[in-house]
N, C-alpha and C positions, 0 to 999 in steps of 0.2 A: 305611181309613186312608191307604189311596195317594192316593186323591181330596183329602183333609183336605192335605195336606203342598204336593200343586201345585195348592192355591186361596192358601194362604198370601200370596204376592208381593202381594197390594193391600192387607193391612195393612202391611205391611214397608215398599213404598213409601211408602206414609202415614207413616209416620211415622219414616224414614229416606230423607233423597232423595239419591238417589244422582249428581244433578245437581253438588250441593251439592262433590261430590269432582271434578268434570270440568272439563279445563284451559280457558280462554276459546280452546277450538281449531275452527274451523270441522270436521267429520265429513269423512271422506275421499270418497271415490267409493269404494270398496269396502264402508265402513260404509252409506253412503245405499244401496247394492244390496243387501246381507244385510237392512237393514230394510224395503224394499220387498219380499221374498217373504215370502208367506205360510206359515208352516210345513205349513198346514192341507192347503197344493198342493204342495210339497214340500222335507218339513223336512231332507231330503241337500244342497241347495243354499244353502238358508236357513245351514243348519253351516256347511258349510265356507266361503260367503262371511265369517263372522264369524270363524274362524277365521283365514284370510287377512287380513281387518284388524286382528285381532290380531296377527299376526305383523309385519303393516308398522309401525303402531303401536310395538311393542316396537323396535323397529328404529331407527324416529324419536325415542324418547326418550318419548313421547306417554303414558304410565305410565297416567294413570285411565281415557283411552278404551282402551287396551289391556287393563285388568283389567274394565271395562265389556263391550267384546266377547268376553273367555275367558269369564264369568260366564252368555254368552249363548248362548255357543256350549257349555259343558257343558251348559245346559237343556237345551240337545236333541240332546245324547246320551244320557242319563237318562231324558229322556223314551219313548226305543225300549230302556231297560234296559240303555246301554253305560256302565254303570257305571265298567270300566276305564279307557276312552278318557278320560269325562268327570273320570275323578279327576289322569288325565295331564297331560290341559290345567289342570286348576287348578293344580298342581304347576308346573307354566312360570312361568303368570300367577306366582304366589308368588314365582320365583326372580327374575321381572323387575321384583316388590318390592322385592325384596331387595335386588339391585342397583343401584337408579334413585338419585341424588342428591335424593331428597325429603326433606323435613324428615321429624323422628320423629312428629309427629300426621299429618301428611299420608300417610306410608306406612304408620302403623298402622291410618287411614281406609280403607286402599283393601286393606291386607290383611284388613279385616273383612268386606269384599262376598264376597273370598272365600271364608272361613269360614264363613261364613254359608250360603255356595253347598251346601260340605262339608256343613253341619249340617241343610240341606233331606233330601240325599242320602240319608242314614243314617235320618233319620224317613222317609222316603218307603220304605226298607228295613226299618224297622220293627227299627231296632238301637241300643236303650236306650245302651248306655257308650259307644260313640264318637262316638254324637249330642251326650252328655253330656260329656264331652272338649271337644269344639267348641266347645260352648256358655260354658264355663267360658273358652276363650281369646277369646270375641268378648265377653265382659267384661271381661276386661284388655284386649282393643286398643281398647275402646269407649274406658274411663278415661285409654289414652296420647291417644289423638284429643282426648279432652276437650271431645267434641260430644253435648248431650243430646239431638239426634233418636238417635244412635247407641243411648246409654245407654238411651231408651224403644223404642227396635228392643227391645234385650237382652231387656229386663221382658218385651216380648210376647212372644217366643221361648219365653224359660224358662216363660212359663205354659201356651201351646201343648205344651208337654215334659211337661208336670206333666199338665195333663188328656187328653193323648193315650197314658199309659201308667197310668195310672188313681191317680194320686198327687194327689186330690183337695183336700186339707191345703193343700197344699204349692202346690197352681194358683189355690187362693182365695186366698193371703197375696201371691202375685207379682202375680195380678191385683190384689190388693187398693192395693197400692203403686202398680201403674201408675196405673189409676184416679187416684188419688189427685193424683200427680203431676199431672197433664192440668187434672184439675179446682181445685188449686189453682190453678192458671193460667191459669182461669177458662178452658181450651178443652172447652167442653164438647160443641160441634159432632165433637171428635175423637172424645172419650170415646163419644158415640152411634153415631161410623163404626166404634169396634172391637167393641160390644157387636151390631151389627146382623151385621158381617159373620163374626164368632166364631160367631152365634147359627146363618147360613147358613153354614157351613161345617160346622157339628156336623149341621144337616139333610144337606146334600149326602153327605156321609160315616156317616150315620148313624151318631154317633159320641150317643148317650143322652143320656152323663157329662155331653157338653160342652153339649149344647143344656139340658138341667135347671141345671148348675149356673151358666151364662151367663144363664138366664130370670131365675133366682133372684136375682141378682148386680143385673141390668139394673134388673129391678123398684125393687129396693130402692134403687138407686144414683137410679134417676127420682124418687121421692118427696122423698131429701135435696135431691137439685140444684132440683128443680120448687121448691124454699122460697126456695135459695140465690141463684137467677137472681131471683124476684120481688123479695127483699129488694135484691140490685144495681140492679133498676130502678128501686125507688123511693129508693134512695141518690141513685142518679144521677141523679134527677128532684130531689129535693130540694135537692142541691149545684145544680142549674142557677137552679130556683128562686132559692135563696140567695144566687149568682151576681149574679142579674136583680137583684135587691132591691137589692144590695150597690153594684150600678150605676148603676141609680138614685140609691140616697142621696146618692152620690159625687157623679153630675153635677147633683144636686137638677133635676130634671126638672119639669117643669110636672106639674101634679096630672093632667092630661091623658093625658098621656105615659105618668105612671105606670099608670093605670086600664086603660089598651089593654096595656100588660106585664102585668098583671094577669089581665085580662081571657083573652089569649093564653096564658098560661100555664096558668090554667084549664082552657081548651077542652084544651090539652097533656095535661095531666093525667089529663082524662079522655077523651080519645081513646087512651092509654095504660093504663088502667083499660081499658078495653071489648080491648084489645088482652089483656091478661094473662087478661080471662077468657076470651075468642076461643080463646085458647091453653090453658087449663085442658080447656076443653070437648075441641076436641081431642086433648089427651094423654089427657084420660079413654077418650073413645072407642079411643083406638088400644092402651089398654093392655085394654079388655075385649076386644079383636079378637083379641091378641095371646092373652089367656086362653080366648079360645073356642078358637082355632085348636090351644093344646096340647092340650085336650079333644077335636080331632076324632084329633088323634093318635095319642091313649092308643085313643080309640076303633078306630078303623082299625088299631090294632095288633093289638087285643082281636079284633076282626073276621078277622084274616090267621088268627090262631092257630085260632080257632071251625073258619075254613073248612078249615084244613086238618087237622083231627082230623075235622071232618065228611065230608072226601074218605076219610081212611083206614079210618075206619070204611066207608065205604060199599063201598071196593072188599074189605073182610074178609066184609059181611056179603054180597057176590054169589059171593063164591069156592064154599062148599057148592051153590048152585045150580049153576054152573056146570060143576063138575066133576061133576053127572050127567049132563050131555048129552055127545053124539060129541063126542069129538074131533078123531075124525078128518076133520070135517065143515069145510074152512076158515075158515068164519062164525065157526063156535064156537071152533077154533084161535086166531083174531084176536082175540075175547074174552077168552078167558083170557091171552091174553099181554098184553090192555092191560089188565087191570084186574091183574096182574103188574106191567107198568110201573109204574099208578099208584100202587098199593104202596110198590113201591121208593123213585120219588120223593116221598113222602109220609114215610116216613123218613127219608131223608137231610134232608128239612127241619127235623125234630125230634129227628133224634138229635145226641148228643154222645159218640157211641163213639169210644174213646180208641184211637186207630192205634199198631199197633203196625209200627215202620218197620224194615226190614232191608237188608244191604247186599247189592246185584245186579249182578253183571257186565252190563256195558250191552251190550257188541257181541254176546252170546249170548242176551241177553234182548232184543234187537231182532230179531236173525236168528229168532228160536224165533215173535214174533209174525207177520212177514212169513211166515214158511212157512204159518200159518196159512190165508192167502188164493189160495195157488199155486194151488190147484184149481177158484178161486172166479173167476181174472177171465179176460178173452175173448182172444184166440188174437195172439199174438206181444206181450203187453203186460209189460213190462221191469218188473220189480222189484229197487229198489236199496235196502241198507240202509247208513247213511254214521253208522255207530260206533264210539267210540276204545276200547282196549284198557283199560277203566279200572271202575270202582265206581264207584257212589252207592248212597246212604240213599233208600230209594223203601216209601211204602206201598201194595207189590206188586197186591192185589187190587182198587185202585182203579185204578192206572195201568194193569194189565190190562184191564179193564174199558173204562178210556176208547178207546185205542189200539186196540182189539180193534173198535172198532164204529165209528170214524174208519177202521180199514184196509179193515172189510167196506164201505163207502159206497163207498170210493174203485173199491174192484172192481167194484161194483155200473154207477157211473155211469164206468168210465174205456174206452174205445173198444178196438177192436183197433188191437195196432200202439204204443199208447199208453205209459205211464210213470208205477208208483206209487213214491213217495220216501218213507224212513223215516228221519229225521236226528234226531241229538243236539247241541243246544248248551250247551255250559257259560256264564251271563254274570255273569260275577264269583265271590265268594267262596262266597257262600252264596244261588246263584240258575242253575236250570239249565231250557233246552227240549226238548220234543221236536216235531219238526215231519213234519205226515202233507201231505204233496204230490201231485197227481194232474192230468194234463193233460185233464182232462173239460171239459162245456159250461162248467165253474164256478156259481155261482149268482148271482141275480141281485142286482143292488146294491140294488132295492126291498124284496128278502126276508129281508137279510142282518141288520136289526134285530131281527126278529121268530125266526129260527132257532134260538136258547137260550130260549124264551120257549112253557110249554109250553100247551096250549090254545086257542092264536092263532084255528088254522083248523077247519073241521070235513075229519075224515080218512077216507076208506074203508078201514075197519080191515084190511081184506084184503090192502094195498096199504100199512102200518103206520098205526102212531097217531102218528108225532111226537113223539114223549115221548123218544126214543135222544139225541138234542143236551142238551135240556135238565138228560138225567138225570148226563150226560157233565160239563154244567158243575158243578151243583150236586157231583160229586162233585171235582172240582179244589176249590170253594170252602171244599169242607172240610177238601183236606188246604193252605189258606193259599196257593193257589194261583190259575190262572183257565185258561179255554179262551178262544179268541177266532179272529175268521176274520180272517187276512192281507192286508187290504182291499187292499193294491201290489200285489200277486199277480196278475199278469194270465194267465199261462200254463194257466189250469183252477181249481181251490180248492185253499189251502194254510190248512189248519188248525195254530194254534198251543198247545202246553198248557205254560205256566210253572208249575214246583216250585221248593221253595223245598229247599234239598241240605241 
């Protein structure tokens, strides 16, 4: 769903330009510098340059580039989950709405970018009623604006709304309208950019709902339109035709004259003919490409599920062997513990056990996990645990779990001398971290892909199986959460695990 929310902005663009609100103002030198960094190298400079030209901007009276760069610069605060920071700057931007001497469509235009900004926010949080809120007033300031790119921004939003929280009804009747609109207005080149890029955003996100009931939609919309465009062309062939004729009669033309119109119009005719089948052919082709392609789908899905009931079965039916041989023999130790792991993670990819969440003092259930490793790491290495005196809602036996085996890593690989970290962050309302920090080699930026990914390499079980990260992620993912490694993190490895409170 996260993915789904920040692929959004290129239909939006599309069919909202936000040009359209920008004063005939050359970009300052602070704006041309925020667009020149790459957020991807580093998106701390990227902010705050936009931020800074926000604030000159607001200052010079500059109103659309100034809600253009707040717009720009909450992206990416949001995007590292500073949700607060980013709702503060829209909050500015807003006020210097509020306050600018623009006419009333002009200022209800540029308080929609904002809103709009808000309404990404909350679906990327995956929070139905104030997404919905939002939504509701960038439909009144669509109407004061009185601009129907605005007005078909809306339609895709609210559909977006409707199939990303499973309101099926209700996302076919908004699509159905937008559609509609577009294609009365014979833009059909649009209609095909929002059905293609809906269709990859439901894959990207594997979001089901939205790629079935987009196929569904597309198909059927291709068939009416593939009638309605041929009929326009030979309209429009025919009015030119009609045209010619009409021109001729007028100028009464030599019978000559006329023959080569004639003639010329012919060849027209059916060089346009060879063209509308040209074009049959291929939409044919492209729409059984598009049907195979959901069939390998369905298949590779059917595939994932086969394989891993056939993983779990297989590590049940070695467990009685195994547990007659030593164990106390390392070999066999390593065995039973990876075909343990692979258990483990073999259920958490099939179950749907319902968490049951309770509330934990954090600064004593952080201090309780770090004791754990005192004995475990090498001679003079500093354990710090950095937790506020405070609750959350935690489903204890997984957060146990994850923590527990991110702190033994850190002991494992952190030097004498060295520094393991156990911090808590809160970001925002209903969005909290915990971060396991260690000044070791760190890991390598080739391997850092493949570390949640479990199977990758082949393992010397004696020396583990690799399945510990993996098993770690897949249990974040299920209590709506994620693990991920702190790629800025240069001092050793800093693992991150987001909950949602």
């Amino acid at each position: 769903m996260h993915k789904l929310i920040s692929i959004l902005l290129f239909v939006s663009m599309l069919l909202c330009s936000a040009s359209a609100l920008a004063e005939d103002v050359k970009k300052s030198q602070l704006h041309q510098q925020a667009e020149s960094v790459d957020p991807k190298d580093n998106i701390a400079k990227a902010r705050s340059l936009f931020i800074h030209a926000f604030n000159d901007y607001a200052n010079r009276g500059e109103v659309a580039l100034a809600t253009e760069c707040a717009t720009k610069g909450a992206q990416l605060y949001y995007r590292e989950n500073y949700y607060e920071e980013a709702f503060d700057l829209l909050r500015r931007a807003d006020q210097v709405v509020s306050e600018s001497k623009l006419n009333t469509p002009d200022r209800a235009a540029n308080h929609y970018l904002v809103t709009k900004e808000r309404f990404q926010m909350y679906m990327k949080m995956h929070r139905p009623e104030p997404a919905k809120e939002h939504l509701n007033a960038m439909d009144q300031q669509a109407n004061l604006a009185g601009d129907e790119a605005l007005k078909n921004d809306v339609l895709y939003n609210k559909t977006v709304y409707h199939y990303s929280f499973g309101q099926t009804a209700q996302g076919n009747a908004v699509f159905k309208e937008m559609v509609g609109k577009l294609t009365k207005s014979k833009e059909y080149d649009k209609v095909d950019d929002v059905y293609q890029t809906l269709i990859s955003n439901g894959r990207k996100s594997n979001n089901a709902n939205l790629v079935a009931q987009t196929y569904t939609n597309y198909l059927a919309w291709k068939d009416s339109t593939s009638a309605m465009k041929h009929a326009d062309e030979i309209k429009a062939l025919k009015d030119q035709i009609a045209a010619d004729k009409a021109e001729i009669a007028d100028k009464d033309s030599s019978l000559t004259a006329r023959w080569v119109t004639i003639i010329g119009l012919l060849i027209l005719a059916g060089a346009l003919a060879a063209a509308l089948v040209v074009g049959a052919i291929v939409l044919m082709r492209y729409i059984l490409l598009t049907r195979k392609q959901k069939k390998q789908i369905d298949l590779a899905n059917d595939s994932n599920a086969l394989k891993a009931k056939f993983i779990s079965n297989m590590s049940a039916q070695l467990a009685p062997t195994l547990n007659k041989l030593d164990s106390r023999q390392p070999e066999v130790r390593a065995l039973l513990d990876f075909s343990d792991h692979v258990q483990t993670l073999s259920d958490l990819e099939n179950s749907n056990t319902e968490m049951e969440m309770e509330d934990v003092q954090l600064q004593q259930f952080c201090e309780d996990m770090m004791d754990q490793i005192r004995d475990k790491v090498q001679k003079d290495v500093l354990l710090v645990v950095n937790a506020p005196k405070m609750s959350a809602r935690l489903y204890r036996p997984y957060v146990t779990h994850i923590l527990s085996h991110l702190l033994s890593n850190a002991a494992e690989y952190t030097p004498a001398e060295g520094k393991i970290t156990l911090d808590f962050k809160k970001r925002g309302q209903h969005k909290i971290e915990f971060h396991v920090s260690d000044t070791g080699s760190g890991i390598a930026a080739e391997k850092r892909a493949d570390i949640f990914k479990p199977f990758v390499e082949i393992h010397d079980l004696t020396k583990g199986d690799g399945l510990g990260l993996p098993t770690c992620k897949q249990m974040a993912l299920k209590m709506g959460g994620d693990l991920n490694i702190d790629t800025e993190y240069i001092r050793g490895t800093r693992f991150v695990l987001e909950l949602k409170s």
